[in-house]
mmCIF file of the N, C-alpha and C atoms, coordinates in Angstrom:
data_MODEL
# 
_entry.id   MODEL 
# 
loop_
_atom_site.group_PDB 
_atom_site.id 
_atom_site.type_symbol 
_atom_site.label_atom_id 
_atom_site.label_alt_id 
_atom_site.label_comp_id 
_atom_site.label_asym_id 
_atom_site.label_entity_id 
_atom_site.label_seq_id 
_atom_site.pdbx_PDB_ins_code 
_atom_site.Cartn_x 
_atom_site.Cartn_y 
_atom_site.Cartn_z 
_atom_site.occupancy 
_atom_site.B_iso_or_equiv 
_atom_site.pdbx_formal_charge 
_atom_site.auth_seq_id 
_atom_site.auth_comp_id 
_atom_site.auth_asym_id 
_atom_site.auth_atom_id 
_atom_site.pdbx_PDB_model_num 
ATOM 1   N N  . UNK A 1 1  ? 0.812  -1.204  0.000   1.00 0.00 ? 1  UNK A N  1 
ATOM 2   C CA . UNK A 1 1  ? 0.000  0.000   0.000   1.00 0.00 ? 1  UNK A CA 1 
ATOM 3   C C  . UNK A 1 1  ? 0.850  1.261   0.000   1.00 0.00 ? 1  UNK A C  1 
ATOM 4   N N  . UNK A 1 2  ? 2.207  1.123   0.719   1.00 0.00 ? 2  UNK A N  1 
ATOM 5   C CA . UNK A 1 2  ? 3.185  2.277   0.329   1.00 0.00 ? 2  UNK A CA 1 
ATOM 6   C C  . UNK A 1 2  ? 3.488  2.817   -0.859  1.00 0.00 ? 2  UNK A C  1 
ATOM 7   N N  . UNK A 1 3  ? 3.307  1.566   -1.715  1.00 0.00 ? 3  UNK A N  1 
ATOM 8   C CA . UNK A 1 3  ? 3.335  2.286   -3.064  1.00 0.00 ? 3  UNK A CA 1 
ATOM 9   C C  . UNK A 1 3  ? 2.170  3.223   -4.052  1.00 0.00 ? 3  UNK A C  1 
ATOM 10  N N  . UNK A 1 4  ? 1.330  2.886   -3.398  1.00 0.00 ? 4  UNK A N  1 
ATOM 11  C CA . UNK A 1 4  ? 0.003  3.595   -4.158  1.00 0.00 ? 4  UNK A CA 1 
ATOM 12  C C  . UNK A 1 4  ? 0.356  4.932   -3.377  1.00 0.00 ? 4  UNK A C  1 
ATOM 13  N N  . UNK A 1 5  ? 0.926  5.721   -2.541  1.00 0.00 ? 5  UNK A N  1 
ATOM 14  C CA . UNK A 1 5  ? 0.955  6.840   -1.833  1.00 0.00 ? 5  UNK A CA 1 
ATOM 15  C C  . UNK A 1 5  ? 1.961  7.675   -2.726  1.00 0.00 ? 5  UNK A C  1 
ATOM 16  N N  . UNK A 1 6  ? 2.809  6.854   -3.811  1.00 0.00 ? 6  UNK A N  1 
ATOM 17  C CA . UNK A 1 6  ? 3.966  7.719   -4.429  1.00 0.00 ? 6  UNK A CA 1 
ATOM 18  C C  . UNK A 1 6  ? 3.045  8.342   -5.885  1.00 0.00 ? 6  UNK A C  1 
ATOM 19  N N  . UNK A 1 7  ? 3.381  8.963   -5.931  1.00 0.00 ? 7  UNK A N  1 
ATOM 20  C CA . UNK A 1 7  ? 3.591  9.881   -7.427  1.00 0.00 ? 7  UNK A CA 1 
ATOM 21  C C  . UNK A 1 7  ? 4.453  10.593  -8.017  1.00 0.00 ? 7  UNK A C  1 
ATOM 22  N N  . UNK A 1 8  ? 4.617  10.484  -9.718  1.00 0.00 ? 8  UNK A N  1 
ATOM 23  C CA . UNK A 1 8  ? 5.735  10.348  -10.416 1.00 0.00 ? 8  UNK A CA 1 
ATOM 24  C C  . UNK A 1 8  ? 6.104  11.789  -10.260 1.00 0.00 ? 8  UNK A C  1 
ATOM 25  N N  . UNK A 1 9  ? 6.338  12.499  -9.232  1.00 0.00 ? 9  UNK A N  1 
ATOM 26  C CA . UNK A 1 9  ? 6.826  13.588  -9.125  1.00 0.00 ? 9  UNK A CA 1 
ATOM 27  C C  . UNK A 1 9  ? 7.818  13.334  -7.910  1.00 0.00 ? 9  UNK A C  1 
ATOM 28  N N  . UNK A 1 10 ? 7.726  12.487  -7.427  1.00 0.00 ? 10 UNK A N  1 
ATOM 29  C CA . UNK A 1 10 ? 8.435  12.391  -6.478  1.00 0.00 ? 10 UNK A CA 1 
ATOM 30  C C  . UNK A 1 10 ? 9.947  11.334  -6.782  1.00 0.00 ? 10 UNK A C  1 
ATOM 31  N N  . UNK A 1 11 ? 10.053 11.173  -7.665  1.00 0.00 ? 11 UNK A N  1 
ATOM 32  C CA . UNK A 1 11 ? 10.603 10.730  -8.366  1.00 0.00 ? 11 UNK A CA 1 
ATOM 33  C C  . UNK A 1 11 ? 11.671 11.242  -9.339  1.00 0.00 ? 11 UNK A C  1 
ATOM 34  N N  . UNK A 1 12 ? 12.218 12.817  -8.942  1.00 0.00 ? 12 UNK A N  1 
ATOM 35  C CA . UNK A 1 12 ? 12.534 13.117  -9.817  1.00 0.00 ? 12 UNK A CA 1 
ATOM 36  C C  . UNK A 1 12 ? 14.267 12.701  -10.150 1.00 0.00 ? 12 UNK A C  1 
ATOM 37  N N  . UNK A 1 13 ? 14.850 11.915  -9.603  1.00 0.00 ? 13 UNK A N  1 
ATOM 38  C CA . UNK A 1 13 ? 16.259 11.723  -10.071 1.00 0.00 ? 13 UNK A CA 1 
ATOM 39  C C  . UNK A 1 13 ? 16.335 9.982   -10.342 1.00 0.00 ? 13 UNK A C  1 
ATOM 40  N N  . UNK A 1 14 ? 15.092 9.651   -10.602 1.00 0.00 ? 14 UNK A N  1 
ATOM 41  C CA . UNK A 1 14 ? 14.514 8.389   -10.834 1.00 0.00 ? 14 UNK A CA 1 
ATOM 42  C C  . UNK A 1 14 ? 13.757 8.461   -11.956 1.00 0.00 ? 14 UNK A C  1 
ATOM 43  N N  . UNK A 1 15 ? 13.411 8.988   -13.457 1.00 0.00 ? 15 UNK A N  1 
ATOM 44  C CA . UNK A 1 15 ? 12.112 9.242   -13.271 1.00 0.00 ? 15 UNK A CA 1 
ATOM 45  C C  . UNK A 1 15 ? 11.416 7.907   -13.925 1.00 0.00 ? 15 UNK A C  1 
ATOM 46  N N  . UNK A 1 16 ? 12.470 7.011   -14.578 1.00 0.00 ? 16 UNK A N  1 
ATOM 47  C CA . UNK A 1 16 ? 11.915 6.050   -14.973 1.00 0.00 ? 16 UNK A CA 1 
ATOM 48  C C  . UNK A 1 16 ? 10.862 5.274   -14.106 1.00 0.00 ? 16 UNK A C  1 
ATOM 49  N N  . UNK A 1 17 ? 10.759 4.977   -12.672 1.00 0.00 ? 17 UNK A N  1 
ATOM 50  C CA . UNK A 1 17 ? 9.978  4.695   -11.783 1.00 0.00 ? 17 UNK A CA 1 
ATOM 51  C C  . UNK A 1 17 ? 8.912  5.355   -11.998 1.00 0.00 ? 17 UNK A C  1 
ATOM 52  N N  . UNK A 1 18 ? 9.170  6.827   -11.835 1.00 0.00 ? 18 UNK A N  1 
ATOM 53  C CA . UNK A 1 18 ? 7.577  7.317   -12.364 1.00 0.00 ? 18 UNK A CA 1 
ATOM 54  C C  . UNK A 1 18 ? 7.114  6.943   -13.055 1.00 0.00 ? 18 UNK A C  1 
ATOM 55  N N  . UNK A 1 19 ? 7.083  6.266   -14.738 1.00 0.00 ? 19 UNK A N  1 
ATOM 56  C CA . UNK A 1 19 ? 6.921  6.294   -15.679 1.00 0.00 ? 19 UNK A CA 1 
ATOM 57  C C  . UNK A 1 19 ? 5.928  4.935   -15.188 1.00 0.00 ? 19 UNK A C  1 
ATOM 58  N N  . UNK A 1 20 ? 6.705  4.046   -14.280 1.00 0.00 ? 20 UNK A N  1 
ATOM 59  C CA . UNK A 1 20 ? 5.790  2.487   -13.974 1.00 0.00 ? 20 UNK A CA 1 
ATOM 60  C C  . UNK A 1 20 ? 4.712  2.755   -13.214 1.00 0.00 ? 20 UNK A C  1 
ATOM 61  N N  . UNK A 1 21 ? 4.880  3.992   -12.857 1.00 0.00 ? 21 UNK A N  1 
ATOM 62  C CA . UNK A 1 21 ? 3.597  3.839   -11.424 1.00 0.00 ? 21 UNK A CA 1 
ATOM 63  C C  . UNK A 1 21 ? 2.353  3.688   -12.055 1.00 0.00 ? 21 UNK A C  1 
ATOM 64  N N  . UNK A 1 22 ? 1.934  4.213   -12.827 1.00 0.00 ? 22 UNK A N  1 
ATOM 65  C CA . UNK A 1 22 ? 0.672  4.084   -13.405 1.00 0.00 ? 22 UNK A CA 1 
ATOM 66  C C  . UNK A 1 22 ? 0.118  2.496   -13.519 1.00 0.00 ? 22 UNK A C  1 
ATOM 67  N N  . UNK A 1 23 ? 1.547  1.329   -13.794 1.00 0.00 ? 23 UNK A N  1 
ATOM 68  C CA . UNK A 1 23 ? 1.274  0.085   -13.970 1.00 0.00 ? 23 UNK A CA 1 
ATOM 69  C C  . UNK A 1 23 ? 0.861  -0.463  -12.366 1.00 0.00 ? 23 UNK A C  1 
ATOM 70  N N  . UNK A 1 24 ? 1.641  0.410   -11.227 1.00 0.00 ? 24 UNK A N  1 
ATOM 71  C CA . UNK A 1 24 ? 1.531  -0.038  -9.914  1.00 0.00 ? 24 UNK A CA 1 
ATOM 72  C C  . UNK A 1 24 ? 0.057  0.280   -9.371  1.00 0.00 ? 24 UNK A C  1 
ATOM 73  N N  . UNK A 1 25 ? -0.577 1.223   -9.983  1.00 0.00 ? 25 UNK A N  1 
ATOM 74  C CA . UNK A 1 25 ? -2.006 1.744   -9.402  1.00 0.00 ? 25 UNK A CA 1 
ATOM 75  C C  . UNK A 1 25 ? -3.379 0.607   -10.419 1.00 0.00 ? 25 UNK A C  1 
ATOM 76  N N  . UNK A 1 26 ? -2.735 0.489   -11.813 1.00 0.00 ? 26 UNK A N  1 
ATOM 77  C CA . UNK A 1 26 ? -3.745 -0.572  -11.859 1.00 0.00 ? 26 UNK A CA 1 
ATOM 78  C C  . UNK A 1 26 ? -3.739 -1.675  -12.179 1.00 0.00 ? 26 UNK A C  1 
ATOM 79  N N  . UNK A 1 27 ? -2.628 -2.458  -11.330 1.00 0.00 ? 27 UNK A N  1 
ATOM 80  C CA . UNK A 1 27 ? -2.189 -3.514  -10.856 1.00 0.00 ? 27 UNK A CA 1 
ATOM 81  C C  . UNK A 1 27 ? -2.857 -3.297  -9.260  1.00 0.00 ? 27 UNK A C  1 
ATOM 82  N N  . UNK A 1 28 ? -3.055 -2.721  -8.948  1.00 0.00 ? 28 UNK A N  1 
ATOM 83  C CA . UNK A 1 28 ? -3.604 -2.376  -7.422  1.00 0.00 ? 28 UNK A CA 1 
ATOM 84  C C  . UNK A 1 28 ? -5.179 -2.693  -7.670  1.00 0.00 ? 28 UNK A C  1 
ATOM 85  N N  . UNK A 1 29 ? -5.641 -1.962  -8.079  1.00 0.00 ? 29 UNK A N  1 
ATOM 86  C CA . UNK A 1 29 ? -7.200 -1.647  -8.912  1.00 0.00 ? 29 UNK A CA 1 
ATOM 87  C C  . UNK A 1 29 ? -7.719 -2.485  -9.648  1.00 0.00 ? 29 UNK A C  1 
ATOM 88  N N  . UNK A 1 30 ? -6.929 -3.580  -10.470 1.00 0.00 ? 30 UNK A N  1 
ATOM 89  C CA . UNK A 1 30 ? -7.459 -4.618  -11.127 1.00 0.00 ? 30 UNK A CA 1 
ATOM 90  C C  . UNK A 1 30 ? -6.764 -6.487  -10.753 1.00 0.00 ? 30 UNK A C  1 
ATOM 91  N N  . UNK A 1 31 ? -5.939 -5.999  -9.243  1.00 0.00 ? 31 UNK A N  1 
ATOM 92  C CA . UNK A 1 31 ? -5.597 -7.463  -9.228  1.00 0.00 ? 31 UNK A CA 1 
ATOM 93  C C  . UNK A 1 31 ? -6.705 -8.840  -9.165  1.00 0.00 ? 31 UNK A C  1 
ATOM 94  N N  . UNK A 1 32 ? -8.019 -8.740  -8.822  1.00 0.00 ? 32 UNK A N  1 
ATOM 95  C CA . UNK A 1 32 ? -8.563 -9.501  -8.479  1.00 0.00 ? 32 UNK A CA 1 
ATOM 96  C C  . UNK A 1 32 ? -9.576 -10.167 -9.737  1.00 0.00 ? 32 UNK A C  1 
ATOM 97  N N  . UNK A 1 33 ? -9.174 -9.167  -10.964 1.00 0.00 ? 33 UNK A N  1 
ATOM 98  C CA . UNK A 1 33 ? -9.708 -9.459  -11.892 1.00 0.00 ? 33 UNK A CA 1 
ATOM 99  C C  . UNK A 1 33 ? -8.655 -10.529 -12.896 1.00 0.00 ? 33 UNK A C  1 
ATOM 100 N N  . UNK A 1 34 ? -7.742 -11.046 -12.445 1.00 0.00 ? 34 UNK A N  1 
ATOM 101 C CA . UNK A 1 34 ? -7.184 -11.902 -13.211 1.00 0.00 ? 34 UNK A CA 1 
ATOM 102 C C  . UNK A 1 34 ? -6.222 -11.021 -14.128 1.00 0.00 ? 34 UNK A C  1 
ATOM 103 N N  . UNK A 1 35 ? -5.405 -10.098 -13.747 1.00 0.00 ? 35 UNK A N  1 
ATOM 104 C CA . UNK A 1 35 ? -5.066 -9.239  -15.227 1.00 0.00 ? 35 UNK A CA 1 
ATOM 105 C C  . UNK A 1 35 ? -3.990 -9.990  -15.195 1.00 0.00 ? 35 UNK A C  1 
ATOM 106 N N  . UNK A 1 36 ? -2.912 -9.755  -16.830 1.00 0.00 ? 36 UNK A N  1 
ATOM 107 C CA . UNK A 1 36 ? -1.826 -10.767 -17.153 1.00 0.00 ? 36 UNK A CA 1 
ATOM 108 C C  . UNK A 1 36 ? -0.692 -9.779  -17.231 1.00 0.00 ? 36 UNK A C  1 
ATOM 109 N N  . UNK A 1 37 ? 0.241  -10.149 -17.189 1.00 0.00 ? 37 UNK A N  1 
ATOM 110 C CA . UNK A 1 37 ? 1.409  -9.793  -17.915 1.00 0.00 ? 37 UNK A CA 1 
ATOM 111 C C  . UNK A 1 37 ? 0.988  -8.138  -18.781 1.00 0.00 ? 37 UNK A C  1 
ATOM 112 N N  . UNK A 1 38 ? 1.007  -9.277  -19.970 1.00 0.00 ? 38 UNK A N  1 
ATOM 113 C CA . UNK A 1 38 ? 0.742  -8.160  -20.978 1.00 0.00 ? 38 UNK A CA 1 
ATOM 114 C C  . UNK A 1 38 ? -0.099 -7.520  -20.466 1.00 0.00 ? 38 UNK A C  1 
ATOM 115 N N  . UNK A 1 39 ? -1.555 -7.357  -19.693 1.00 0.00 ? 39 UNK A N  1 
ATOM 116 C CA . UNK A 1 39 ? -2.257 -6.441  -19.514 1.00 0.00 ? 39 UNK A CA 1 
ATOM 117 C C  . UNK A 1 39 ? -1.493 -4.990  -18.909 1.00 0.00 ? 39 UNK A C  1 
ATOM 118 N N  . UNK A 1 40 ? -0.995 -5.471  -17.983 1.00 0.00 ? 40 UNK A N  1 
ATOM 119 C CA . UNK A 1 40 ? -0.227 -4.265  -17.070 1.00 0.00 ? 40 UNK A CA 1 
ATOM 120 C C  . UNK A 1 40 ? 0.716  -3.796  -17.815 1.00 0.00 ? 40 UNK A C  1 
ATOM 121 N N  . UNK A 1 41 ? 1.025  -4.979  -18.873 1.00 0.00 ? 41 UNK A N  1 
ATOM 122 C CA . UNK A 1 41 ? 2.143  -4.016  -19.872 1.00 0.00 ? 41 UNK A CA 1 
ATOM 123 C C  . UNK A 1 41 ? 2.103  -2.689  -20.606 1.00 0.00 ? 41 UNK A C  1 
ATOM 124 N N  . UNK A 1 42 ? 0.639  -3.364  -20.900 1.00 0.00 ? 42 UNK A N  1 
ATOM 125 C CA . UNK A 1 42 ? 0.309  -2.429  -22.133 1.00 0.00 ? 42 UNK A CA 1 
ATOM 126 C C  . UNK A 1 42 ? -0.566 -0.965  -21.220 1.00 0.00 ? 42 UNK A C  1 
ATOM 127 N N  . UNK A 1 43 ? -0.692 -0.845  -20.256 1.00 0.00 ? 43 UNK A N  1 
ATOM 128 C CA . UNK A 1 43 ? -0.963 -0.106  -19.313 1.00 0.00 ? 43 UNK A CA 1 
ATOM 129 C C  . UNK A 1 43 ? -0.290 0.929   -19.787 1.00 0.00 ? 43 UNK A C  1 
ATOM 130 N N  . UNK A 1 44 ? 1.210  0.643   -19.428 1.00 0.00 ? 44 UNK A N  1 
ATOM 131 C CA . UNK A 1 44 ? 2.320  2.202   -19.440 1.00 0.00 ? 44 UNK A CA 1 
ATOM 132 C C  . UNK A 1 44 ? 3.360  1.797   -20.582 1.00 0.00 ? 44 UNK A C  1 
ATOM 133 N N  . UNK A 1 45 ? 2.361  1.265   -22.131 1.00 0.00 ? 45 UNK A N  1 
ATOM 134 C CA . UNK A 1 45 ? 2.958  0.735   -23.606 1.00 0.00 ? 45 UNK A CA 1 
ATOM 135 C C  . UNK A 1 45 ? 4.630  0.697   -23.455 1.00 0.00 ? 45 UNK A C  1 
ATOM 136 N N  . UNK A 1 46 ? 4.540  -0.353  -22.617 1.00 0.00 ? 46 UNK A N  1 
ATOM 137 C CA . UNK A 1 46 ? 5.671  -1.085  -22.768 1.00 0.00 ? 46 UNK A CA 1 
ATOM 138 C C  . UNK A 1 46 ? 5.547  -2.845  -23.053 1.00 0.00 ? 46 UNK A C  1 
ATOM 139 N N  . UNK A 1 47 ? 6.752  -3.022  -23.594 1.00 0.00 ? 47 UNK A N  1 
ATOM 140 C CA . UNK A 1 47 ? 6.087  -5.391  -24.180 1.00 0.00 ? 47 UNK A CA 1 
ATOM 141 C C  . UNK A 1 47 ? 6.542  -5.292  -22.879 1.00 0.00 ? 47 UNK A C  1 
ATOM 142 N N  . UNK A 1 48 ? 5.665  -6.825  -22.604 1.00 0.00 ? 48 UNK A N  1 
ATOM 143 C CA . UNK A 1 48 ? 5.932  -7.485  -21.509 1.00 0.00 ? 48 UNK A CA 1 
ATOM 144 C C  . UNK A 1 48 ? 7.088  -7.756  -21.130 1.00 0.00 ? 48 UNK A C  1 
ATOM 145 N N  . UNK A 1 49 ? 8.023  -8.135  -21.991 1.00 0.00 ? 49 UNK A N  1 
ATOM 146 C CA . UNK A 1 49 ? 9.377  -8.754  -21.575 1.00 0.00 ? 49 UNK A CA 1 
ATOM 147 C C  . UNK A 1 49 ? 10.269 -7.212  -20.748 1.00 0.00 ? 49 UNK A C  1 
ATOM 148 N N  . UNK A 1 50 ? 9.981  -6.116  -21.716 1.00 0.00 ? 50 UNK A N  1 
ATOM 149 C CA . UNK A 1 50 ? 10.721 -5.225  -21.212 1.00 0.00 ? 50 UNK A CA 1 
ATOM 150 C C  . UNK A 1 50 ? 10.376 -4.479  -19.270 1.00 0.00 ? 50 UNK A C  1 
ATOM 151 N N  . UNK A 1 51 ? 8.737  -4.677  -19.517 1.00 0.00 ? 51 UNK A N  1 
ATOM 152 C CA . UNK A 1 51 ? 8.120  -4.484  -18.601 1.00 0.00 ? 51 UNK A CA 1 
ATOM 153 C C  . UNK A 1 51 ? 8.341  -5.053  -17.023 1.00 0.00 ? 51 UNK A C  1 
ATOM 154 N N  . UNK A 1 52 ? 8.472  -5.663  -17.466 1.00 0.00 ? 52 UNK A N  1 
ATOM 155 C CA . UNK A 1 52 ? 9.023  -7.422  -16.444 1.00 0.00 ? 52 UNK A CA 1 
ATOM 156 C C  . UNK A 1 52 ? 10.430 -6.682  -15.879 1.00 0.00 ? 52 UNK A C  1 
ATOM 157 N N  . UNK A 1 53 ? 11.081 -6.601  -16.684 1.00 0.00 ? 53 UNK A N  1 
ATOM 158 C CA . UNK A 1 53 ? 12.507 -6.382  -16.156 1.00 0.00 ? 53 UNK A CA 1 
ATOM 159 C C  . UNK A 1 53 ? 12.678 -5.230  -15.508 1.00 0.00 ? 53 UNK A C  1 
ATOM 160 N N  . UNK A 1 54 ? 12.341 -3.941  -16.334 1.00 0.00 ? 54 UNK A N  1 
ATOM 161 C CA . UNK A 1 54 ? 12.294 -2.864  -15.453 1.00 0.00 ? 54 UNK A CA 1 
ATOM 162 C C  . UNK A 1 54 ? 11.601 -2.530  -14.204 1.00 0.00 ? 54 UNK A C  1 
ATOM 163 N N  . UNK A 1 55 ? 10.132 -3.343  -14.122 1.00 0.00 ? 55 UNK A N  1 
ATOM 164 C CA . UNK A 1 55 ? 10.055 -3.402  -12.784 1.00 0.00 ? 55 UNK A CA 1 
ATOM 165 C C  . UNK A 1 55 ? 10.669 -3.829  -11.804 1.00 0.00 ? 55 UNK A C  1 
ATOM 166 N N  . UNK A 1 56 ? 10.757 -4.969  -12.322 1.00 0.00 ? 56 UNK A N  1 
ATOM 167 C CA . UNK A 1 56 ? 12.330 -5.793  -11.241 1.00 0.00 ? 56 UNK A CA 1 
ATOM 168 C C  . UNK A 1 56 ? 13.092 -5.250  -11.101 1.00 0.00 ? 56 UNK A C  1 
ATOM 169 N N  . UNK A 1 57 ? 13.830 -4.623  -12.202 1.00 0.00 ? 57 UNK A N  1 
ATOM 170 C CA . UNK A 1 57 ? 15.315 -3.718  -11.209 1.00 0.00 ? 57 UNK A CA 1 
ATOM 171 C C  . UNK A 1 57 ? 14.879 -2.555  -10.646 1.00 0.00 ? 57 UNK A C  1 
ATOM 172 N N  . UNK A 1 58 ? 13.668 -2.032  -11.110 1.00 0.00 ? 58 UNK A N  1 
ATOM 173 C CA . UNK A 1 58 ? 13.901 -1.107  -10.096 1.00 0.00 ? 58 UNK A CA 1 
ATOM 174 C C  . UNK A 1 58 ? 13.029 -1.336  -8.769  1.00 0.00 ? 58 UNK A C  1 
ATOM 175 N N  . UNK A 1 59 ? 12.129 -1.854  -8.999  1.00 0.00 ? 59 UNK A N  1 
ATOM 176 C CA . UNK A 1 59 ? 11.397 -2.029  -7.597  1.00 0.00 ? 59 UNK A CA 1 
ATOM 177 C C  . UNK A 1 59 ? 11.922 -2.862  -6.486  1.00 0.00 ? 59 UNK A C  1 
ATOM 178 N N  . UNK A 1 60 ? 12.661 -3.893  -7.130  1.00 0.00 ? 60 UNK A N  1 
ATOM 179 C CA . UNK A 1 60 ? 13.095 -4.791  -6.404  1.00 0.00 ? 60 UNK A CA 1 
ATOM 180 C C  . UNK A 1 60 ? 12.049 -6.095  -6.092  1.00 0.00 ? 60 UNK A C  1 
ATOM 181 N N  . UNK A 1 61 ? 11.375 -6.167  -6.773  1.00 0.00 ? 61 UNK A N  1 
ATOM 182 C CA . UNK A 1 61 ? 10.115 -7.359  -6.645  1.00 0.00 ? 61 UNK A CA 1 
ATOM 183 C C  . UNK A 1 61 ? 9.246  -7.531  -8.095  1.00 0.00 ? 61 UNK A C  1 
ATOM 184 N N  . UNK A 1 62 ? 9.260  -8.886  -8.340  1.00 0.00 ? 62 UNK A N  1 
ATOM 185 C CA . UNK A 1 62 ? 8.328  -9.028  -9.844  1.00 0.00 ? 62 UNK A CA 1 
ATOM 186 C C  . UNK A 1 62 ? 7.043  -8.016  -9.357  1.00 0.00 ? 62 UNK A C  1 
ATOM 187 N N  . UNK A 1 63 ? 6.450  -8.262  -10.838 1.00 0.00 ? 63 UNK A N  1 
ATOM 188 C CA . UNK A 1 63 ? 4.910  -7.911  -11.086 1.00 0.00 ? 63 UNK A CA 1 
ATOM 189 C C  . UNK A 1 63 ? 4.338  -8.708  -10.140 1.00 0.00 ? 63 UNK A C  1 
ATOM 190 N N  . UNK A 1 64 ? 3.842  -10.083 -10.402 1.00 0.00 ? 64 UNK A N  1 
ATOM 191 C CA . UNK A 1 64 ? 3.499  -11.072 -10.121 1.00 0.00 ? 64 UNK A CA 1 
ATOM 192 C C  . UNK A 1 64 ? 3.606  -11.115 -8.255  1.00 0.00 ? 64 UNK A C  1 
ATOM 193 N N  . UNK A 1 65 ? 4.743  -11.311 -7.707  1.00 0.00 ? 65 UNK A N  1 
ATOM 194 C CA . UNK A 1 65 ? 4.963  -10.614 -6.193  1.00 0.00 ? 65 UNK A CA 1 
ATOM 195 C C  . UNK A 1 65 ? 3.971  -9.561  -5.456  1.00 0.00 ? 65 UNK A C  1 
ATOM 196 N N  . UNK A 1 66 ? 4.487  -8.441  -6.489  1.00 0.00 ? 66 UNK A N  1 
ATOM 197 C CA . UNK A 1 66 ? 3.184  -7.192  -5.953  1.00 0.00 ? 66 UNK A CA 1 
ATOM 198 C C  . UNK A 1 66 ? 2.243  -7.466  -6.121  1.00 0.00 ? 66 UNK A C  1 
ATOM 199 N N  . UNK A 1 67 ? 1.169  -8.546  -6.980  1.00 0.00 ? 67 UNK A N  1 
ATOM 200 C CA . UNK A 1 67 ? 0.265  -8.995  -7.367  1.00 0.00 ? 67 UNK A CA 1 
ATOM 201 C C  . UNK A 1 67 ? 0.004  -9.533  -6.212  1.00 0.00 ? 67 UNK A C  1 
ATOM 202 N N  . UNK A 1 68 ? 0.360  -10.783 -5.859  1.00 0.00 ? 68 UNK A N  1 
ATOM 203 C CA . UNK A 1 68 ? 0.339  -11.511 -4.408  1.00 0.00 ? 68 UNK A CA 1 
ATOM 204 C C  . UNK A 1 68 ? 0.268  -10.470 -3.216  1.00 0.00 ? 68 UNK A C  1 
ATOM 205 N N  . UNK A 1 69 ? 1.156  -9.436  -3.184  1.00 0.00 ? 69 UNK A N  1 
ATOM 206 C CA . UNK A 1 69 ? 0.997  -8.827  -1.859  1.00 0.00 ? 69 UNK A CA 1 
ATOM 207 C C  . UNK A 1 69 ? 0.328  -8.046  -1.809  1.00 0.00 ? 69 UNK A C  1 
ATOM 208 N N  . UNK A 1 70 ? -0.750 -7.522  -2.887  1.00 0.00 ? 70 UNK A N  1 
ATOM 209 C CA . UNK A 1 70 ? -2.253 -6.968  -3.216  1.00 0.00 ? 70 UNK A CA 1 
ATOM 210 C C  . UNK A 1 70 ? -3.155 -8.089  -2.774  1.00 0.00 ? 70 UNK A C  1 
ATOM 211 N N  . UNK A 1 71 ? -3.017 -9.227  -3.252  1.00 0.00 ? 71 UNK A N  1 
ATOM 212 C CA . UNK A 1 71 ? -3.792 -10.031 -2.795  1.00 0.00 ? 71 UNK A CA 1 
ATOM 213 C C  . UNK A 1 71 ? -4.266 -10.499 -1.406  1.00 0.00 ? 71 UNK A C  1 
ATOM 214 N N  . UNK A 1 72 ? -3.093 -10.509 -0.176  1.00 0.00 ? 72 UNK A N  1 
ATOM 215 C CA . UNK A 1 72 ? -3.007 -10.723 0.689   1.00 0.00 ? 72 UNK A CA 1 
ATOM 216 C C  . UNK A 1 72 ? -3.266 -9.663  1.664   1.00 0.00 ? 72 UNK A C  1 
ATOM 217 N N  . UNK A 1 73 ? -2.847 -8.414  1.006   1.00 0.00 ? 73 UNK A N  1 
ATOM 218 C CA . UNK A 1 73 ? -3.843 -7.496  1.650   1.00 0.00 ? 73 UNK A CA 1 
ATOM 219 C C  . UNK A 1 73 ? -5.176 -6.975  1.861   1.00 0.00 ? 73 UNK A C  1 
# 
């Protein structure tokens, strides 16, 4: 839930992070609906493969992870 509190302004010597948040809010908003990969990809038009990775390095946790720890919350 810490992450839904950021916005891509806060971000500014990062800003590529900003650029994902939009994928982090509806990945938040649509986890329970089954969304995929590609869905969240195409969120903030990036392919999946690239999508995947840049979240990982920068967040430090897959998609899929934050997915789960939406879930469990």
């Amino acid at each position: 839930s810490e992450w839904l509190k950021l916005r891509p302004d806060d971000f500014a010597a990062m800003p590529e992070i900003g650029l994902l948040l939009p994928a982090v809010h509806f990945m938040a908003e649509k986890y329970a609906d089954g969304i995929t990969l590609p869905d969240i990809a195409k969120s903030v038009h990036l392919s999946p493969f690239h999508f995947h990775r840049r979240f990982t390095d920068l967040l430090g946790i897959t998609p899929k992870h934050f997915l789960f720890d939406r879930q469990v919350d």
